[in-house]
C-alpha positions, 0 to 999 in steps of 0.5 A: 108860646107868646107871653104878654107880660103886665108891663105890656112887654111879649116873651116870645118862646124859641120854636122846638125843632121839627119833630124828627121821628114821626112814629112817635106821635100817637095816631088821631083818636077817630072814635071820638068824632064819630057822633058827628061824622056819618061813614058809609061804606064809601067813607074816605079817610084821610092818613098823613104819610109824611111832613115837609115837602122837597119842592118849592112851588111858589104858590105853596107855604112849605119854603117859609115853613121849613125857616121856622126852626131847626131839624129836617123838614122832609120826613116820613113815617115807617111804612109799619107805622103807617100800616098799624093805624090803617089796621085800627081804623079797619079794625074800629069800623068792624068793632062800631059799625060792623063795616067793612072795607072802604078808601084810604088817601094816603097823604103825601107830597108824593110816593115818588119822592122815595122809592124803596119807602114807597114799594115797602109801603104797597108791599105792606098795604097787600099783605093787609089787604089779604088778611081782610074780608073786604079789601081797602081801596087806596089813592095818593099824589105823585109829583111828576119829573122829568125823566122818572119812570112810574112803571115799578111803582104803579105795578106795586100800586095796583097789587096794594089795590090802588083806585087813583092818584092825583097828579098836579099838572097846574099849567099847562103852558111851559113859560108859567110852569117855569118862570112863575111856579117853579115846576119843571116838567113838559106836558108830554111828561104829565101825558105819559104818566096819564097814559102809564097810569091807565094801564095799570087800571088806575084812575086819574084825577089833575090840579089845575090853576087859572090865572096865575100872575102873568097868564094870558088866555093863550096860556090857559088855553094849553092847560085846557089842551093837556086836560082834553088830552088825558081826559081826567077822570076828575080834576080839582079846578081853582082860581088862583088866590095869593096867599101873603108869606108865598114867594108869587104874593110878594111877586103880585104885590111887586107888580101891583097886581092885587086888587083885593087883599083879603080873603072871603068865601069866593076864594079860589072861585073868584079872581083877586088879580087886575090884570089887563091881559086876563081879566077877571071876567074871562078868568071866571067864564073859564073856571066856570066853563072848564068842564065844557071845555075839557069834556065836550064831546066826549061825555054826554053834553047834559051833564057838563051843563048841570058842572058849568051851572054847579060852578056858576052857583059856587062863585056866588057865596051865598047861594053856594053856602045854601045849596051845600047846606040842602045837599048835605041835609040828612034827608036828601042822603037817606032819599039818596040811600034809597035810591041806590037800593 
C-alpha cells in the first residue's frame, strides 16, 4: 500500500515476499460469472499452473518482476492441487449445466521446465479422465531447448488426452533469436519438436513476431520459412510492440527507434518503430499477408484470402472494434448453433 498522508508526504508499505506455497490459495470462484459468461460444450478454460518464469526473453516483464521482493519467483503448484480444481470445474459444469466434458489450458511457462512434476501431473490428468463420462481435452506451452527430448513427456501428453500445444518460435532468424531476445535455439530444434509432436497426435500452434528491433525483411522472411516448414495448425501472429520496464524497450529507446510511445488499440497490429531497414508499411503487409504466405499451397486459396482481409480489418480499430461487437452478438452464435445442427 501507498499512503498519502495530509502533509502531502507518501508511506510506501514494503512488498510481502512472493507467496512460496501456491496450494494455499483457494481456487477462483467460477460460478459467480456465470451470469455473463455463455459455455458451450467448447468452453475452454483457463488454469494457472504456476508463477514466474526461468527465462529472460527481453520482450517479457518477468526479469524486473522477479526484483520486486524477496522469496523464489519460479513456483509451481502440486499436480493434486491442480488436479482438485479441474475436478471442480468438471463437477460445477455437470451440477449448472448438466455438461459434460470440455478443454482445459493448462497455464504454464512450460511443462518442460520439470519434468518429474510434469508426468506426475499427466498421470493424474488420466487417471480423472477415466473416472468422467466424458473426457477433458487439454493444451499447454512448451518452451523449446537445445537438446531436450519431448519423446517421454508428449507419450505421457497424449495418454492425459492432450489436443495441442503452443510453442514459441518468435523469429525465425538466429542473429535476432540471439542477439535481441535471448532465446537460444536453432530451427531445426523448433522443427523436430514440430514433427515429435505430430506423431504423437498432437496439434500444434506457433508464436511469432515481427519487427522486432533491428530486423530486416530478410530476417523475417526465414520466420516465414520455419512456419511454411511445419505448417501450424494455428499460430498467434503480432507486431512487435515495446513495452517500457522490458530490457528491448530500453534498447529501442537506446537507438531511437520509438516513434510512437503509448499504446492504443492497434498495439500489436501496428508497428511503433522507425526503422529505415523495415518500414512500418512492409511490416504491416506482412502481418497482414502472413497467412498467405505461410499457407499457400496448401489450403485452399479462398480462405487464406478471407484471414488476410480479417487481418486487414484488425489494423483499423474502429472497424475491428465493430466486427468484434457483430460477431460476438447473441444472435449471430444462435444462427451459428443452428447451423451446426
Amino acid at each position: 500500500l501507498w499512503i498519502k498522508q495530509a502533509d502531502g508526504s507518501i508511506e510506501k508499505n514494503r512488498s510481502r515476499p512472493f507467496v512460496a506455497c501456491l496450494d494455499d490459495l483457494p481456487f477462483p470462484d467460477r460460478a459467480m460469472w456465470r451470469e455473463w459468461v455463455s459455455e458451450g460444450a467448447d468452453y475452454r478454460y483457463s488454469i494457472l499452473l504456476a508463477r514466474g518464469c526461468p527465462f529472460n526473453c527481453t520482450y517479457c516483464s518477468n526479469h524486473a518482476l522477479r526484483k520486486l521482493t524477496d522469496g523464489h519467483y519460479v513456483r509451481f503448484r502440486t499436480p493434486a492441487n491442480i488436479i482438485a480444481e479441474i475436478r471442480e470445474i468438471a463437477a460445477l459444469r455437470q451440477t449448472q449445466d448438466g455438461a459434460q466434458g470440455g478443454e482445459i489450458y493448462l497455464e504454464v511457462e512450460t511443462f518442460g521446465a520439470d519434468p518429474a512434476w510434469a508426468r506426475e501431473l499427466f498421470a493424474g490428468l488420466k487417471q480423472l479422465n477415466e473416472e468422467l463420462p466424458t473426457p477433458l481435452t487439454y493444451g499447454a506451452n512448451i518452451r523449446v531447448t537445445p537438446g531436450f527430448d519431448f519423446t517421454e513427456l508428449f507419450t505421457a501428453a497424449r495418454a492425459a488426452n492432450f489436443r495441442f500445444i503452443n510453442i514459441g518460435l518468435e523469429s525465425g532468424s538466429d542473429r535476432v533469436r540471439r542477439e535481441i531476445l535471448k532465446r537460444y535455439y536453432a530451427n531445426d530444434d523448433i522443427i523436430k519438436t514440430v514433427k515429435l509432436a505430430r506423431q504423437f497426435g498432437l496439434q500444434v500452434a506457433l508464436f511469432n513476431m515481427l519487427g522486432l528491433p533491428t530486423e530486416t525483411p530478410a530476417e523475417f522472411e526465414e520466420t516465414i520459412k520455419v512456419n511454411r516448414e511445419c505448417q501450424p495448425d494455428w499460430h498467434m501472429t503480432s507486431i512487435f510492440y515495446p513495452y517500457p520496464g522490458t530490457d528491448l524497450y530500453t534498447l529501442c529507446r537506446e537507438k531511437n527507434l520509438i516513434a510512437v510511445e503509448s499504446a492504443d488499440t492497434t498495439e500489436r497490429v501496428k508497428s511503433t518503430l522507425d526503422m529505415p531497414q523495415f518500414s512500418k508499411k512492409q511490416i504491416e503487409k506482412y502481418f497482414i499477408w502472413f497467412d498467405w504466405y505461410v499457407y499457400r499451397g496448401y489450403k485452399p486459396w479462398y480462405k487464406l484470402l478471407i484471414r488476410v482481409a480479417l487481418n486487414k480489418l484488425r489494423t483499423k480499430p474502429r472497424l475491428h472494434y465493430a466486427f468484434r461487437k457483430i460477431t460476438s452478438s447473441d444472435w449471430l452464435r444462435k444462427i451459428k448453433n443452428k447451423l451446426k445442427s
